[in-house]
Phi, psi and omega in degrees: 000114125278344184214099228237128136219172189252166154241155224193130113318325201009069206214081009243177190302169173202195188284312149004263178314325216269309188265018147294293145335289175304310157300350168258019146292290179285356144253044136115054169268152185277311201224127173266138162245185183201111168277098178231152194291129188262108198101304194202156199240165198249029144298316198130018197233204147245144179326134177284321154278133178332162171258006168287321192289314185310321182286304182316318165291342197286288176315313169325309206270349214136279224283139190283318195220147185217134193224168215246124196238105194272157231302347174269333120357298186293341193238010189280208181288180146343284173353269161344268171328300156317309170304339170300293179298319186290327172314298159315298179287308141352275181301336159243037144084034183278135173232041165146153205269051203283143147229197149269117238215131167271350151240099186255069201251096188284342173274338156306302214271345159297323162284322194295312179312313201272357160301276160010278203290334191263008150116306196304358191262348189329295216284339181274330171293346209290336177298330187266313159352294226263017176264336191099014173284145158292188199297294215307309167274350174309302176295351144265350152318293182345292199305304164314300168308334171300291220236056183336110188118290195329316179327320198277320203290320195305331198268012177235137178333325177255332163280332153337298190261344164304304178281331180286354172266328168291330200274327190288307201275337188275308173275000173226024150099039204247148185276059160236139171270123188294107156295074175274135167268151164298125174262139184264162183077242156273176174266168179305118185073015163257205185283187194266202204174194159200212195181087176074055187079333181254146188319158173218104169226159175307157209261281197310310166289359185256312180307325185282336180312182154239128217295022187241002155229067114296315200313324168278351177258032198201143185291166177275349180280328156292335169300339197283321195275353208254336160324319165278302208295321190298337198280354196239010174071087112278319189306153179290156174246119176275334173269027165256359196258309178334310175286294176329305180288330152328301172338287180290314164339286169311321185294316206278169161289133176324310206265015126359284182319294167332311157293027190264129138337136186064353160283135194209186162044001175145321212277036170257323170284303178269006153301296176311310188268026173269282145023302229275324191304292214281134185278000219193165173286278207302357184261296161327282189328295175333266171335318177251005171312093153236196180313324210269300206259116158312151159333276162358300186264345164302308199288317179285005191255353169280334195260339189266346229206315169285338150310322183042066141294148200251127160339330194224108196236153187262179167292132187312124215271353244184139170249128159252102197265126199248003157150144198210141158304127175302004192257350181283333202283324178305342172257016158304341193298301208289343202294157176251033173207153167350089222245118168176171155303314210283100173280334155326298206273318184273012175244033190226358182253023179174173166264332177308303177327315193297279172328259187354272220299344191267291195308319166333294196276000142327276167310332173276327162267030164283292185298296171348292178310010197233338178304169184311308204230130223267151189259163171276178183286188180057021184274005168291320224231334185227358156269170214239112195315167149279134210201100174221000000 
């Protein structure tokens, strides 16, 4: 291994990410990158942090180089999301994938991904679907009845997205070798805890905080930056993030809806009459909740619709590198798609670039509009990498 990447939200970075990082240092990468999401997050939301900041911690902690995983991508499935960061990193010559894992057995989540993959597990998720199980679990019920044991790798969050990146790497040949790591700590949304002296809590658990008790679960140097961002209004406001997507919600025609990802069985008609209904974000969910639609996926198809993201997206065409160590940068020479800082420039190279970078950049001035303090359009185009 030389050249390691992870893909990441870090929003926000915490101690984790930070002994996640060291460890793909110490089992021998020369250059770490980071495929982090840009614009919108794969909950349904926008970052509670600005995305300068996010880069500064990532580099700040370790990682060399950071790209940008954009915003239409950022906010899909599981799938979706993986296949993307894998592409992406794939394409800037990374010859491994580390993440984190709660089975952190990278030849396990490889049988299980090639399980997936081979068709025979299908016709049995399709049977339990029709019992009224969500995917997710139809699909480790399956998976258990196949593979006794296998089942278990399904149900926990970060192996979930563990196989689906072995699963990314498998269908699309790409010459990265699968790292799984032990996630230190706590579990995803639970409390805080530690891990060799240092405090430890989830990204997910920190967002419920209020940002003066992050300090001890977050490096200082990143506190120092989510610190600056707050004295500068950058964190997100959620109840501006709220009126908005009502907002665009509200604005479209119903049959919009219909041309959303992921729409199936109807939930473009309760959408559309929720939409019409709901006084709130958590009453819209609530309204379009059934057995079948997880939370998760209610919030990205509320967030694809207030976005107007398109059903069909091709693989992202474009690397847009959003800060880097300057000893990192020569190996954009290599990449094998389009490379640079400048996102002006890398949406000039196709017309798929072209589409990609106008939702993007859609979506960041969405995320503008939501900060304490509202930011201008167009910074999709016009911020200026990290460079250090």
């Amino acid at each position: 291994m030389k050249f390691a990447g992870i893909i990441a939200e870090y929003d926000p970075f915490h101690n984790g990410h930070a002994a996640q990082l060291a460890a793909v240092r110490a089992a021998g990468a020369d250059c770490v990158a980071v495929c982090l999401s840009s614009g919108a997050v794969q909950r349904g939301g926008v970052p509670i942090l600005p995305e300068s900041v996010r880069v500064r911690a990532a580099l700040g902690a370790g990682a060399d180089i950071v790209i940008a995983l954009p915003a239409p991508y950022a906010c899909a499935t599981a799938e979706q999301f993986a296949a993307a960061g894998v592409h992406l990193l794939a394409a800037l010559g990374c010859d491994t994938l580390a993440f984190g894992a709660e089975t952190p057995d990278a030849a396990a989540l490889l049988d299980a991904a090639q399980l997936l993959l081979s068709g025979e597990i299908n016709a049995l998720i399709r049977k339990k679907l029709a019992t009224g199980m969500t995917y997710a679990a139809a699909r480790a019920d399956a998976a258990e009845t196949l593979r006794p044991g296998m089942g278990t790798l399904l149900r926990t969050p970060n192996n979930i997205l563990g196989i689906e990146y072995c699963k990314a790497i498998l269908a699309q040949g790409a010459a990265l070798t699968p790292l799984a790591l032990p996630r230190l700590g706590v579990a995803h949304g639970g409390g805080a805890g530690e891990h060799g002296g240092t405090p430890m809590a989830s990204a997910s658990y920190l967002r419920g905080l209020p940002l003066p008790e992050w300090t001890a679960f977050v490096p200082a140097g990143a506190a120092a930056l989510y610190a600056k961002a707050a004295a500068e209004g950058l964190l997100l406001d959620s109840a501006k993030f709220e009126v908005a997507v009502l907002t665009q919600l509200r604005m479209q025609p119903p049959e919009n809806f219909a041309q959303l990802r992921g729409i199936s069985e109807g939930l473009e008609n309760r959408l559309a009459a929720s939409v019409r209904q709901a006084d709130g974000l958590d009453d819209l969910y609530t309204r379009l909740k059934t057995k079948r639609y997880p939370h998760a996926r209610l919030r990205r198809l509320v967030l694809d619709a207030a976005l107007q993201f398109p059903a069909e997206l091709p693989m992202p065409p474009y690397l847009h590198v959003l800060g880097a160590k300057k000893s990192a940068l020569p190996r954009l020479k290599y990449a094998a798609l389009p490379a640079g800082t400048a996102l002006a420039e890398l949406v000039q190279t196709g017309p798929q670039a072209a589409e990609v970078g106008r939702l993007h950049s859609r979506a960041v001035d969405f995320s503008s509009l939501c900060r304490e303090k509202i930011q201008p359009m167009g910074l999709a185009f016009t911020a200026k990498p990290v460079v250090l």
